[in-house]
N, C-alpha and C positions, 0 to 999 in steps of 0.2 A: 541550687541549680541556676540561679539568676544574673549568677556571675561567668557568665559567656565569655570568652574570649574570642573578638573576630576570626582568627587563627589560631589552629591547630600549635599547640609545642614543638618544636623537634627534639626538644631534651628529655621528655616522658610522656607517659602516660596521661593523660588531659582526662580526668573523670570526671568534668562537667562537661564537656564537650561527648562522653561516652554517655553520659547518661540524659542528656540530650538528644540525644539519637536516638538512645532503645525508647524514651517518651515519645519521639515524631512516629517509630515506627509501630510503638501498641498503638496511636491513632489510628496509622493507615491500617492494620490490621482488624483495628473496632469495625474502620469502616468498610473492609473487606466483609467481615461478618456479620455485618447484620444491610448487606443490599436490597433484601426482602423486602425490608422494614417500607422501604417507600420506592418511589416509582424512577424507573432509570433514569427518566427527564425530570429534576427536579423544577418543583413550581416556585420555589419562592430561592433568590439569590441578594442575599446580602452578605455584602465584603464589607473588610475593613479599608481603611484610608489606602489609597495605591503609591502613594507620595510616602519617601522617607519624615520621622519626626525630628525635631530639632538636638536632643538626644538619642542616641540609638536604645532598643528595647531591650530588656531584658529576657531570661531564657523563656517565662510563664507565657509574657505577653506575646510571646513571637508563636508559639504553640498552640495558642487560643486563635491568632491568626490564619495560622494555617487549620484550625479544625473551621472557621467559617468559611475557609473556601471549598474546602473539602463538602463541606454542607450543600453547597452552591452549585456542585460539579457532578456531570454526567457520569452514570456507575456504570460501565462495560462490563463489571462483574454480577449485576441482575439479570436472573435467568430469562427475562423478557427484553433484554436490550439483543432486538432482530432488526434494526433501523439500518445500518451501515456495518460497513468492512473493519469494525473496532473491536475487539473479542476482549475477552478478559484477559492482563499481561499476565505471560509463563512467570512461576516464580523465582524462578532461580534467578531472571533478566533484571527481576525488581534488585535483587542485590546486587546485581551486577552495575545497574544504574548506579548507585551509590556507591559502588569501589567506584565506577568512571569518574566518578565526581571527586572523587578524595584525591586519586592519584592526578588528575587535573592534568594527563599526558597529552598530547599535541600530534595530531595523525599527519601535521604540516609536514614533519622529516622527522629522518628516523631516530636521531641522536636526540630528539624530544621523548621519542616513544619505539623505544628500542625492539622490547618484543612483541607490542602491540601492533605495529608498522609488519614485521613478522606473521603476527596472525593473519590479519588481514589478507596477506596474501595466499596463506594456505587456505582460510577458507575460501574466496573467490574462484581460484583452485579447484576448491571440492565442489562448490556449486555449478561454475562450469562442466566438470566432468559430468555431474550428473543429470545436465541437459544437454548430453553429450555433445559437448562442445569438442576441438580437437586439446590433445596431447600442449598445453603449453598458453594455451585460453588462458587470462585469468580479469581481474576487473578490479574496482574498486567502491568502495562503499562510499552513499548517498543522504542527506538527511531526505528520504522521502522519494518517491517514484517519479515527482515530479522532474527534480534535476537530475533523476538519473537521467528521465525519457532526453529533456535538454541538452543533456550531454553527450548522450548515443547520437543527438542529433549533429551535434557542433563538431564531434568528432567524423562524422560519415561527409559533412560538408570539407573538412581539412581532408580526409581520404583522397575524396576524388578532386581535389584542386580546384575547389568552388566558392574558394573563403571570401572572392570579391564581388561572386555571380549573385548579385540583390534579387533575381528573376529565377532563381533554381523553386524547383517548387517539391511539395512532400506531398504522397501520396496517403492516403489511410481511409477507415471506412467510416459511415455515419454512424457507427455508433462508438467511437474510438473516444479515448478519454481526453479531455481538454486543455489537459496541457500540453498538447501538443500545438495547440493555438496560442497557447501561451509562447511556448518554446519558439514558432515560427517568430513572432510578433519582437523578442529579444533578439532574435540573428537577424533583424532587418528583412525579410524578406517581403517582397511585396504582399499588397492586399488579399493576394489570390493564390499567395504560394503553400498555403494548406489546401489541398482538392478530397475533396469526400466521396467516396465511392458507395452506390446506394450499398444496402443489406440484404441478403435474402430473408424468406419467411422462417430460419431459424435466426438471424440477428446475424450471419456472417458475411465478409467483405463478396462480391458477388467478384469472381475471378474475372469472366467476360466481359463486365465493364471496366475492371481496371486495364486488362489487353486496351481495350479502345484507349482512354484516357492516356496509356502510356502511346498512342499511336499518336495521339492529337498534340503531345507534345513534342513529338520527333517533326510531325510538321508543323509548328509554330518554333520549333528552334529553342526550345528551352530545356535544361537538364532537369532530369531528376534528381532531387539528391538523395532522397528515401523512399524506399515502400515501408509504410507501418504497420505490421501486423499485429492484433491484439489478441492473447490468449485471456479471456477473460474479459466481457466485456461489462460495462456498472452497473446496467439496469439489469442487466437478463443470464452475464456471464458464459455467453458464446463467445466458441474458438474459430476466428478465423481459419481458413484453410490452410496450415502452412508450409506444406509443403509443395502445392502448386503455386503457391506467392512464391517461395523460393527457389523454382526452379523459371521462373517472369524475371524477378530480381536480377539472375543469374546470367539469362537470354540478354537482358537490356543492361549489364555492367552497372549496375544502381545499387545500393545498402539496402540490406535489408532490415531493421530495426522490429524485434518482438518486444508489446511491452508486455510483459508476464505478469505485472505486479498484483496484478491477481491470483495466476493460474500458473505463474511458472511452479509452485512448489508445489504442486502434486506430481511434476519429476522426481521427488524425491523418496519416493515409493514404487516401487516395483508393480504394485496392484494398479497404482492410477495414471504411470508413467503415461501411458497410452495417450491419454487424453490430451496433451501438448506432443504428441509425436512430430515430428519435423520443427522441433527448437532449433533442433541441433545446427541446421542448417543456415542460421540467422547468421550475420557478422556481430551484429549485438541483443542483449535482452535484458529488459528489467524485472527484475523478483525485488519482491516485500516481505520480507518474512511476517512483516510485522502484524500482515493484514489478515492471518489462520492459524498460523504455528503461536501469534501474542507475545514474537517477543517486543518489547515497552516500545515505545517511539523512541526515535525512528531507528527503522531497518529497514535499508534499503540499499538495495545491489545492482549496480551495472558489470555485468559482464560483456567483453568482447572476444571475439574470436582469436583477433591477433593483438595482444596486448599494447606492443608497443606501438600501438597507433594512438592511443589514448597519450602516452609520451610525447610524439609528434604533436599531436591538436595541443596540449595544455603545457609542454615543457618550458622555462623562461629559463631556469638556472637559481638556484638561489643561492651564490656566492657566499651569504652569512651564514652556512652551512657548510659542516661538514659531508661528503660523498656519502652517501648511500652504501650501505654495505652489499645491496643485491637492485641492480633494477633502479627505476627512481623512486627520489621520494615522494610520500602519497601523493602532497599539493601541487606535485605536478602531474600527475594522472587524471588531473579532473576542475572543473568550477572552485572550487573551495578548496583555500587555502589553511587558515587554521580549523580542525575538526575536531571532535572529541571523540573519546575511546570506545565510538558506541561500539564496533564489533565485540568488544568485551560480552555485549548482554546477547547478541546469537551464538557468541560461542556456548556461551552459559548453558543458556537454554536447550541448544542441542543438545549437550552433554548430558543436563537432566532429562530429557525427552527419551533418548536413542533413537536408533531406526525403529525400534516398534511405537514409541510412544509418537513419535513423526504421522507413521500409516496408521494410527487411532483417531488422532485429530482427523487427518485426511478424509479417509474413509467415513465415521462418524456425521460430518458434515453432511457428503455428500448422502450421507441414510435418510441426516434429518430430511432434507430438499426434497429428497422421492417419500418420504410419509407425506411432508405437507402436501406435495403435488398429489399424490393418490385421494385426500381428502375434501382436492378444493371440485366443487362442481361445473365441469367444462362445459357445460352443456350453457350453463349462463354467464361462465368465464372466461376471456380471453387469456388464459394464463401463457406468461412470457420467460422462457426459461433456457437453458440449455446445459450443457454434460459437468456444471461446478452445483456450487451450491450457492446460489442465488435464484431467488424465483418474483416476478414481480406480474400483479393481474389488475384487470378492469371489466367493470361488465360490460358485454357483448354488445355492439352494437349502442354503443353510448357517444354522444355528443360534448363538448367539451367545458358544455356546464355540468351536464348530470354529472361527468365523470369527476370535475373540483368538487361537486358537494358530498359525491357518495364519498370519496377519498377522504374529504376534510373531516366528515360526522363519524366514517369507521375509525381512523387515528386516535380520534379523540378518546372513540369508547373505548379503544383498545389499552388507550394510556390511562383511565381510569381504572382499568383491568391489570396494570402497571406492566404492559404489553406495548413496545416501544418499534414502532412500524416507521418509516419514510413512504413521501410523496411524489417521487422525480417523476418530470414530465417525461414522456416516451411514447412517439410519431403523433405528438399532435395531443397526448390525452394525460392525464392524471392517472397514475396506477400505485397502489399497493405494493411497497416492495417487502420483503423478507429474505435477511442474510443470515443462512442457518450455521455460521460458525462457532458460536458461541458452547460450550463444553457444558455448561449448567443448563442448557435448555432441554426439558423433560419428554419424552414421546407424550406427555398429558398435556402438557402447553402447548404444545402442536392440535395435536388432535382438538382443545380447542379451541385456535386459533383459528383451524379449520373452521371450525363451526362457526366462530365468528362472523368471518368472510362470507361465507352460507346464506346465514341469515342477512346480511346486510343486502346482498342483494336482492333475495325475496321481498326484504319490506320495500327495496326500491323499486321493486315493479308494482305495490301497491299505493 
């Protein structure tokens, strides 16, 4: 086996290169199976050298490599990894991963990635429709929710003819996710052109102060170029109100931008559609599949209402191509120019999933969230939550030492429990969060989880 060939043959069959593979993947599969064994956050991370050697390695040593890092690396597949929005990957995307990588097609244009380029746009297609976008919606795919949000942005500034207005400013709520500061900060806009709108006491954008805020800038003379609406928000997982943001949006000619990448796919269930009602009416939206459904990194989708706007913001021409058989191609739909064939691994993955296997994840989540929520005690907990499945708490009436040290001492127990919790700051305090998407995590790890929480508090009032 140790005679690897950097590439692949094209004249046959390569069975050192086959059986190199089936060796990497009983690795990953060992360490699928046995995530119990230790704790999601490993404690100890030793790698090998990161720099190539003077001769290249052979197949053993390459293998041994990749199991230390493997050793080293956070298990999403530990039924106690409740830290963040990272689930265990669907299987079928894991394969899918690995055709992307073989076939090495190029989402840049189409004559790179003939049916791929294809996909891509049926799915967008299908995910539009089903946050009911109109007839002819479709989008394109992201590494990551971050550039999608970036792009929904770059593109609603080219919309309304603001591409030079350094002063246009974006509107969103304080608890909206951060790259949108990021996104603001690359388009040049000034210091102040992200405006944060407070939250109400469930965590969503308070509509009556955006009214104002959109009034204060009609009198200072400055555009808007977005309202951002967040379905999903990080700590707590409220949904903005979106349909009376979209019908403000509407009044004031402004974009309206959903970032969903939380929350946009529970549209894709008929039992939970409900909970992002008024998507539909957004010009654009970002969904992640990758953050509940698990298919692998990245997934990530911007859709827009009218497609070909995405074409006007990003289109240049690329001459050393052939024309597009439909529409353009990818690389000019968006930031990123050459991409890889991730939609291969959603399509995948949906397929293995279906519609019911979609509304089990869904659903299931959001079950785990209302046990824990039932378990934890409000009466000493401020618990912070809303209609997904994420739940984040602090004790009541805590100060912003008590609340680092209760938060730092429960983590810790919880990870020696091999119970894998986050500590994000939220209005001021250190809280507890829990992301109940994870498919292996048991109604018994909950329940005591619960109790965990419980207790940590009581000893802290003693």
């Amino acid at each position: 086996m140790d005679r690897l060939a950097p590439f692949a043959s094209p004249d046959g069959l390569d069975p050192q290169l086959q059986t190199f593979l089936e060796e990497a993947s009983a690795q990953l599969c060992r360490w699928f199976g046995s995530a119990n064994q230790r704790s999601p956050l490993p404690s100890l991370r030793l790698l090998p050298h990161a720099f190539p050697e003077t001769e290249g390695l052979g197949a053993q040593h390459l293998l041994d490599d990749l199991q230390q890092v493997m050793d080293g690396a956070y298990q999403p597949s530990h039924p106690g990894a409740l830290a963040h929005l990272d689930p265990p990957p669907n299987t079928a995307s894991i394969a899918a991963e690995l055709i992307c990588a073989g076939l090495n097609n190029n989402l840049l244009a189409e004559e790179l990635s003939p049916s791929l380029s294809q996909l891509e746009r049926q799915l967008c297609g299908w995910f539009a429709s089903r946050l009911d976008l109109p007839e002819g919606a479709g989008g394109v795919a992201a590494s990551g929710g971050t550039l999608s949000n970036l792009t929904a942005l770059v593109t609603a500034r080219h919309s309304l003819g603001l591409d030079a207005v350094s002063n246009a400013v974006v509107l969103t709520s304080d608890d909206a996710h951060v790259s949108l500061a990021k996104a603001c900060r690359v388009m040049g806009l000034h210091a102040d052109g992200l405006r944060r709108i407070p939250v109400d006491g469930h965590g969503c954008l308070r509509v009556d102060v955006l009214q104002q805020e959109l009034n204060n800038l009609a009198t200072e003379q400055r555009p808007c170029l977005a309202i951002v609406a967040t379905a999903g928000t990080t700590v707590r997982g409220a949904i903005d109100p979106l349909r009376a943001i979209a019908k403000m949006a509407k009044t004031h000619g402004t974009w309206l931008h959903v970032d969903g990448a939380i929350g946009a796919v529970f549209a894709l269930s008929e039992k939970t559609r409900s909970l992002v009602d008024g998507s539909g009416e957004a010009d654009s939206i970002t969904v992640n599949p990758q953050k509940l459904l698990g298919i692998a990194k990245t997934s990530s989708l911007l859709l827009v209402r009218d497609v070909s706007k995405l074409e006007a913001a990003f289109g240049t021409g690329l001459p050393y191509m052939e024309p597009a058989a439909f529409g353009a191609h990818g690389g000019e739909m968006g930031l990123q120019g050459s991409r890889p064939a991730e939609i291969l691994k959603l399509w995948l993955g949906l397929r293995q999933l279906g519609m019911e296997g979609i509304h089990s994840l869904l659903f299931n989540a959001l079950a785990r969230r209302e046990r824990l929520q039932r378990c934890l005690d409000d009466q000493a907990l401020d618990v912070r939550s809303g209609p997904l499945h994420l739940l984040s708490c602090a004790p009541k009436n805590a100060d912003c030492d008590s609340s680092e040290r209760w938060s730092a001492q429960l983590r810790q127990r919880l990870l020696d429990e091999q119970i894998m919790v986050s500590r994000p700051q939220y209005q001021g305090l250190h809280h507890i969060k829990m992301v109940l998407g994870n498919p292996h995590t048991s109604n018994a790890l909950i329940d005591h989880l619960g109790m965990c929480i419980n207790q940590s508090i009581a000893r802290s009032e003693h």
